[in-house]
N, C-alpha and C positions, 0 to 999 in steps of 0.2 A: 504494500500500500504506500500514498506518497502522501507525504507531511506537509507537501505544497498548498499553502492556500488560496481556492479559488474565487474567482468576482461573482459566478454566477453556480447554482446547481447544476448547469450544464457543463464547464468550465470544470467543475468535482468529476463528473462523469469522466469527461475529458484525460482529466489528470490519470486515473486507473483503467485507461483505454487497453486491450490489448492490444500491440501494435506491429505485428507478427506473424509469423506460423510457429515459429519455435515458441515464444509465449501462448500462444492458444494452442500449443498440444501441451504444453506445463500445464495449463489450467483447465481442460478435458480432453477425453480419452478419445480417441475413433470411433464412428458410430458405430454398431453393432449389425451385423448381418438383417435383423429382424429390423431395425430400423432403415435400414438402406431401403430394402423393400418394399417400405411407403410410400417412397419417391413417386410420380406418375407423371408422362407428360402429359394426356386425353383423359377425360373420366371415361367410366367402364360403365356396363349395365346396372351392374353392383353398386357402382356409387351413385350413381342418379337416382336410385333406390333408396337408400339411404338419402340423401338427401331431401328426397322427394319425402320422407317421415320427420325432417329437421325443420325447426321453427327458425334459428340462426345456423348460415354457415359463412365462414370462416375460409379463404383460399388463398394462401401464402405461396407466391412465386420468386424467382431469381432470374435475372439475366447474365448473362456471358460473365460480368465484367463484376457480379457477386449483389449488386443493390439489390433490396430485397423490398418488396410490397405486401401489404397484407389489403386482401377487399371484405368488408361483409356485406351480407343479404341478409333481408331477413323478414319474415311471411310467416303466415299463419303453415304448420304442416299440411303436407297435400300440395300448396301451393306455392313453392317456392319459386323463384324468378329463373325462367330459365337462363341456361348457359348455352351460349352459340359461337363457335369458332373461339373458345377462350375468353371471351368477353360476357360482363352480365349482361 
């Protein structure tokens, strides 16, 4: 941790950033087989299924370059917003 003090609570964040790969594998492990697995590019029949029983969902993507987005939806069960080509 660093004893550095910041202007802002972002700025703290900041300070304890990992800023690395060799620090982010100090500070967790590889993911595990069973989690790789959950990766997807396309939903499946299965997940639309599920979905299609979820009041909120929740779809976390990455591009190339690591940025990462998170979108929710969110509808009454039954009727969730569809998904088409990747977009809500």
């Amino acid at each position: 941790m660093t004893t550095t003090l910041a202007d802002s609570a972002f700025d703290s964040l900041r300070l304890d950033a990992v800023s690395d790969l060799e620090a982010l594998r100090r500070a967790y492990e590889l993911p595990k087989a069973t989690a790789l697995r959950k990766q997807m590019t396309e939903l499946t029949d299965q997940t639309r299924r599920l979905i299609g029983c979820s009041s909120l969902v929740l779809v976390a993507s990455a591009d190339a370059e690591g940025n990462c987005d998170v979108s929710r939806a969110a509808a009454p069960p039954g009727s969730s917003p569809s998904w088409t080509h990747g977009r809500w």
